[in-house]
LOLOPA-410861 format. One line per field, with one value per residue (C-alpha): residue number from 0; x, y, z. Coordinates in nm, 3 decimals. Example, Ala and Ser with C-alpha at 12.3 -4.5 7.8 and 13.67 -1.06 7.14 Angstrom:
! LOLOPA-410861
seq = c(0_1)
x = c(1.230_1.367)
y = c(-0.450_-0.106)
z = c(0.780_0.714)
! end
This chain:
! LOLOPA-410861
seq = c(0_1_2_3_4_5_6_7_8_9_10_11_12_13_14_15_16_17_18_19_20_21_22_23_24_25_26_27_28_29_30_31_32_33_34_35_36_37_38_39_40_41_42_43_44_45_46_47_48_49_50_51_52_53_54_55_56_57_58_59_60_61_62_63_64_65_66_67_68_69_70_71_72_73_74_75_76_77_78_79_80_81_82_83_84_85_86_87_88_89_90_91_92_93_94_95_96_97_98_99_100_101_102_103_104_105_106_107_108_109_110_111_112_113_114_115_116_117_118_119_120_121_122_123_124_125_126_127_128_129_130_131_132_133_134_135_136_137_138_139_140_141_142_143_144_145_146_147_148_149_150_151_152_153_154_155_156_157_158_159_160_161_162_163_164_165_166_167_168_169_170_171_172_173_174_175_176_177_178)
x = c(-0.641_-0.462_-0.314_-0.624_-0.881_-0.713_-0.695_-1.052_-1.139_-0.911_-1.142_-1.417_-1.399_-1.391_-1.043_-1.172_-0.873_-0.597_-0.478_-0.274_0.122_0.360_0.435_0.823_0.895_0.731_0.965_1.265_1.168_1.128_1.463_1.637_1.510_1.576_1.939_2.039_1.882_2.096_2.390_2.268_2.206_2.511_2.726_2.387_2.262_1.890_2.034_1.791_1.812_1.832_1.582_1.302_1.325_1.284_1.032_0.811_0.921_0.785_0.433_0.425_0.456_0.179_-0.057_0.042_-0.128_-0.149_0.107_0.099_0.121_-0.038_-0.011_-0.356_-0.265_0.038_-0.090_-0.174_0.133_0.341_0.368_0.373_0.541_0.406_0.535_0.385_0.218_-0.064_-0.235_-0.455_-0.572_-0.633_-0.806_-1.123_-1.177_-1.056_-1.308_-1.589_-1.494_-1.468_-1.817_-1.984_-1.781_-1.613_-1.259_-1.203_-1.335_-1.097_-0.802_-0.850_-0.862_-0.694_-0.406_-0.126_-0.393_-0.519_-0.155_-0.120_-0.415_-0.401_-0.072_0.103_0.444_0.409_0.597_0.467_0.323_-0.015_0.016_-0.281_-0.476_-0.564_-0.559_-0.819_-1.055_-0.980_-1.087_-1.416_-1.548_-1.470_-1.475_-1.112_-0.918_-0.588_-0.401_-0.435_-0.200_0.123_0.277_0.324_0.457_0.879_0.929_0.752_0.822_0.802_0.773_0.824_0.877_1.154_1.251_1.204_1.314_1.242_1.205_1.306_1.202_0.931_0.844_0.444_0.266_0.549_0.507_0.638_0.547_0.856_1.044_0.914_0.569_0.548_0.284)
y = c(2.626_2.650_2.444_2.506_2.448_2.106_2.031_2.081_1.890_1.581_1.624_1.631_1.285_1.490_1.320_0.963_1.002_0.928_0.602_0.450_0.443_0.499_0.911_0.839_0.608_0.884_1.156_0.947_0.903_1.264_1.324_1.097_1.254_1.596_1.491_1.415_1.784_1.946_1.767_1.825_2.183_2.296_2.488_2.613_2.945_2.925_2.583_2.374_2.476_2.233_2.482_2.394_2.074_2.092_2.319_2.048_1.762_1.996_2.068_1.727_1.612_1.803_1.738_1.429_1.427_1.174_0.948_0.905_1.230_1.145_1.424_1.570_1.668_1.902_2.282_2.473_2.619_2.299_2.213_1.840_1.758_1.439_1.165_1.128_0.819_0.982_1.050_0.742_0.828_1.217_1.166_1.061_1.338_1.598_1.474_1.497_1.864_1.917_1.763_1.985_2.355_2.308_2.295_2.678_2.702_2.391_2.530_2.849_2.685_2.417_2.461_2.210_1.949_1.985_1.953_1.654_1.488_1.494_1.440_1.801_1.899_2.081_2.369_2.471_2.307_2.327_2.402_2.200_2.484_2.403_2.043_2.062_2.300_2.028_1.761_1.996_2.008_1.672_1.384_1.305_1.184_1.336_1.097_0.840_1.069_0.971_0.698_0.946_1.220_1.293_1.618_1.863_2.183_2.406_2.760_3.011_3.397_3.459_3.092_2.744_2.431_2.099_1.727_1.496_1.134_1.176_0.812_0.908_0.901_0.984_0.781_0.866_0.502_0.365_0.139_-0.158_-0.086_0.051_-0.059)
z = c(1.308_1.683_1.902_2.101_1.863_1.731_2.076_2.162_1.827_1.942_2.299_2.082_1.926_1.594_1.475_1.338_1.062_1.346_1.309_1.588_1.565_1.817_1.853_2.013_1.695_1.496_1.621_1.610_1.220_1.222_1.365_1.178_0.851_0.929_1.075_0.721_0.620_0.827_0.660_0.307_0.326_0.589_0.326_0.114_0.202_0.380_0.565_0.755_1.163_1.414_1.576_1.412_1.424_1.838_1.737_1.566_1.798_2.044_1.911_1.790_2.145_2.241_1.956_1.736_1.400_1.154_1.055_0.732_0.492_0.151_-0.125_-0.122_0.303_0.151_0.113_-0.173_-0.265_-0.319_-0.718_-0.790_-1.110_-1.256_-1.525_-1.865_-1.782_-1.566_-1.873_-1.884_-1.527_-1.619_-1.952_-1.860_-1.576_-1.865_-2.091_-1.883_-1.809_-2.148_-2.206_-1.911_-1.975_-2.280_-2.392_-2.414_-2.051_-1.984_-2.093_-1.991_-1.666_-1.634_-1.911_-1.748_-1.646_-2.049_-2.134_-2.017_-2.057_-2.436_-2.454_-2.528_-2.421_-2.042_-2.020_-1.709_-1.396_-1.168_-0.772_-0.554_-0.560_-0.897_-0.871_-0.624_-0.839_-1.105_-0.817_-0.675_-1.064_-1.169_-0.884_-0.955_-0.635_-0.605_-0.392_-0.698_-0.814_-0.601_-0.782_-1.061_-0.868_-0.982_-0.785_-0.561_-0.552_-0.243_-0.286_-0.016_0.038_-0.211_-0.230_-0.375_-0.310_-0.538_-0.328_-0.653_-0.643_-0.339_-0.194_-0.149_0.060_0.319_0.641_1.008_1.157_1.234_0.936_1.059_1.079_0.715_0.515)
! end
């Protein structure tokens, strides 16, 4: 979606999921948090630019979004890795799948999410994508799934990088407005 066309939604009245927060305290929280991004990566190879952080301040200034980022909002790409203790929230979802396509079909399908649902070793781990197929078949939520989250994994063209330790869902309201 454009500029333009999340514009003319906002126009619209179409946005009802904007909650009110102060944009300047957003963008200083912004700021603040890519400040110390610069610093961490200044000696590693693909660095973080202080470029694109005007760049975002910029749009952002234009056409503030929401302001708080909860894990199902990331794209498809990003891979959350999750502790074992999700398991009592997955199970029932993975036996109802089982019940309605079978556990061939389910694995087949769904291999990490089986994993750890009964309790198997993960070798490997599911991107969004797949947790929202999981979601679209089953009814299960995804943001329920934040407090389990360890690490997310970004991948890009060529490269990856790995956020350990997330605090989800990520908020931009100033610190003393967090919830």
């Amino acid at each position: 979606m454009t500029d333009a066309d999340e514009r003319k939604q906002l126009e619209a009245g179409k946005a009802d999921w904007l909650e009110p927060y102060n944009v300047d305290d957003a963008i200083a929280e912004v700021q603040r948090l890519a400040k110390g991004l610069i610093e961490a990566t200044k000696h590693s190879k693909y660095h973080f630019r202080a470029e694109w952080v005007r760049q975002l301040v910029a749009r952002y200034r234009r056409l503030p979004g929401k302001a708080v980022i909860h894990l199902d909002d990331l794209g498809d790409g990003v891979i959350p890795t999750l502790s074992t203790d999700v398991r009592a929230l997955l199970l029932p979802s993975w036996e109802n799948l089982v019940q309605s396509f079978g556990s061939e079909w389910g694995t087949n399908h769904f291999r990490c999410i089986r994993d750890i649902s009964v309790g198997r070793r993960n070798s490997s781990w599911s991107s969004l994508r797949v947790w929202r197929n999981f979601a679209a078949l089953t009814g299960f939520r995804i943001n329920p799934l934040e407090p389990y989250v360890v690490a997310i994994r970004v991948s890009g063209v060529g490269r990856s990088r790995v956020i350990t330790n997330p605090r989800l869902p990520f908020n931009l309201r100033h610190q003393g407005e967090r919830r």
